[in-house]
C-alpha positions as a LaTeX table, in Angstrom:
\begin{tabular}{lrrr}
\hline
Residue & $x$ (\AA) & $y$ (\AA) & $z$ (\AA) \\
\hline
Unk1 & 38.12 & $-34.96$ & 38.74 \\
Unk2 & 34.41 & $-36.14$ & 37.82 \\
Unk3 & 33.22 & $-39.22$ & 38.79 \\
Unk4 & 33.26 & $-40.36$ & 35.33 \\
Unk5 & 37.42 & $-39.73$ & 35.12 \\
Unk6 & 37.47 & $-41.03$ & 38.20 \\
Unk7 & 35.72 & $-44.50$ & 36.89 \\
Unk8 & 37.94 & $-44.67$ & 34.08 \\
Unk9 & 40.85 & $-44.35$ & 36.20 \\
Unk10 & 39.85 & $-47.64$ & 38.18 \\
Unk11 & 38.67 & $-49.48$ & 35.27 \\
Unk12 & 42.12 & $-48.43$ & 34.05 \\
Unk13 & 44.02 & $-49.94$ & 36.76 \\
Unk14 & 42.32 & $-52.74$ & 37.43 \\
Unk15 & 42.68 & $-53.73$ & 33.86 \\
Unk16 & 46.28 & $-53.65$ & 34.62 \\
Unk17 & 46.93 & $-55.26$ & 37.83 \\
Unk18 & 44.33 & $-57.83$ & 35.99 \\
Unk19 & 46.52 & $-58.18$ & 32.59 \\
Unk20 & 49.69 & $-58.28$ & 34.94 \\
Unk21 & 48.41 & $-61.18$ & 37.52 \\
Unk22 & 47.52 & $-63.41$ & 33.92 \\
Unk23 & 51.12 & $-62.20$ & 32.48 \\
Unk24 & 52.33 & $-64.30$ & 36.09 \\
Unk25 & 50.11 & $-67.21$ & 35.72 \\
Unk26 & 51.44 & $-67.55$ & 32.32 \\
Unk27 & 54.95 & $-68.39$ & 33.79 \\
Unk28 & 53.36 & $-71.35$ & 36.20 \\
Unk29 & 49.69 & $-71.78$ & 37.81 \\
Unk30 & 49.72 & $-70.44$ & 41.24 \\
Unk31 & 47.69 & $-73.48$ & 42.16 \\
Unk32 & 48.26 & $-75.99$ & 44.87 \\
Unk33 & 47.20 & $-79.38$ & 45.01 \\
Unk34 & 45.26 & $-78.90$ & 48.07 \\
Unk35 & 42.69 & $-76.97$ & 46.20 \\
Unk36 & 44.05 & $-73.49$ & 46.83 \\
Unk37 & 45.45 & $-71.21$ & 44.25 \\
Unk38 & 47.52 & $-67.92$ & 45.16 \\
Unk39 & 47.88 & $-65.62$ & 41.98 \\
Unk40 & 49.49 & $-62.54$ & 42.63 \\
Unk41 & 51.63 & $-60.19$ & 40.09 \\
Unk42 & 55.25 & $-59.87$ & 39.82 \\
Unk43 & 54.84 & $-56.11$ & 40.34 \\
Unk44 & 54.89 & $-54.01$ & 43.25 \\
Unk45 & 51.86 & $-51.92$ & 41.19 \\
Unk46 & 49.25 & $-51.82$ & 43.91 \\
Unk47 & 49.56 & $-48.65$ & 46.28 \\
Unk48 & 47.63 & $-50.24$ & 49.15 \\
Unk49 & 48.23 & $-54.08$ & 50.50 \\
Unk50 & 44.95 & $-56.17$ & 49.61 \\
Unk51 & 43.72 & $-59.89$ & 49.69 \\
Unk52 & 40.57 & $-60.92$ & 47.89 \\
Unk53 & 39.10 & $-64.19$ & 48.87 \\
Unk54 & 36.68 & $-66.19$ & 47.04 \\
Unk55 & 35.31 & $-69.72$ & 48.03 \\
Unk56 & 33.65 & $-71.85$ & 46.06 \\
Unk57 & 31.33 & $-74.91$ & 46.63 \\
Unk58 & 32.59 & $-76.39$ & 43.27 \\
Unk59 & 36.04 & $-76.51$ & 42.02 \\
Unk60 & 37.41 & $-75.01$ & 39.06 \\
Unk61 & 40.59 & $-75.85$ & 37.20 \\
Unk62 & 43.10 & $-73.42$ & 38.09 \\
Unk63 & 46.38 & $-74.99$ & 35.96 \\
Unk64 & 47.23 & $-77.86$ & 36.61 \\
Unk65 & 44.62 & $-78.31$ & 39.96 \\
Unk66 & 40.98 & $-78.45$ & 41.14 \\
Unk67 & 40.92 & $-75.50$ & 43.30 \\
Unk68 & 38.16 & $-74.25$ & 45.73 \\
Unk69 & 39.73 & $-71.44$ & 47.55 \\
Unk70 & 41.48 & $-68.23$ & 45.57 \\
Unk71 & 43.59 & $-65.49$ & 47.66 \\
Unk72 & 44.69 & $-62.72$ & 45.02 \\
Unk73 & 47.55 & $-60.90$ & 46.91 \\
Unk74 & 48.87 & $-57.19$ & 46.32 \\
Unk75 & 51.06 & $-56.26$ & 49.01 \\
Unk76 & 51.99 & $-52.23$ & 48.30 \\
Unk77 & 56.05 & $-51.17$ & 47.62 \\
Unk78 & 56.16 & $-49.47$ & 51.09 \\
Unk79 & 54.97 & $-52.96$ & 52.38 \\
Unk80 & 57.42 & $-54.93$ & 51.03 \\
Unk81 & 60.79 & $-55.27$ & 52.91 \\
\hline
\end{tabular}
């Protein structure tokens, strides 16, 4: 595989995990009211357990909150019991 396939594979599943974490907010904002939001898909699509944290000085609106700290969560099929 080239590192161009290769890139195109990521971009590719990214995309998706992406695409399936908005299809999830759709169905009710993973926000809390103590400024911390938790999206996260419905699908066991990630084959390696992550959390990506951002912080920010300013809020955003994240549904129906102001929100200053985001953990996306994947957590792998072989993770989940």
């Amino acid at each position: 595989m080239t590192t161009s396939q290769l890139n195109v594979r990521i971009d590719s599943d990214l995309k998706r995990r992406g695409d399936e974490v908005l299809a999830r907010e759709e169905l009710a904002p993973t926000s809390f009211g103590n400024r911390l939001a938790l999206p996260h898909s419905m699908n066991a699509s990630t084959s390696q357990s992550f959390l990506s944290v951002v912080c920010n000085d300013q809020p955003m609106t994240w549904g129906n909150h102001e929100v200053n700290l985001i953990l996306l969560l994947g957590i792998s099929p072989s993770d989940r019991k």
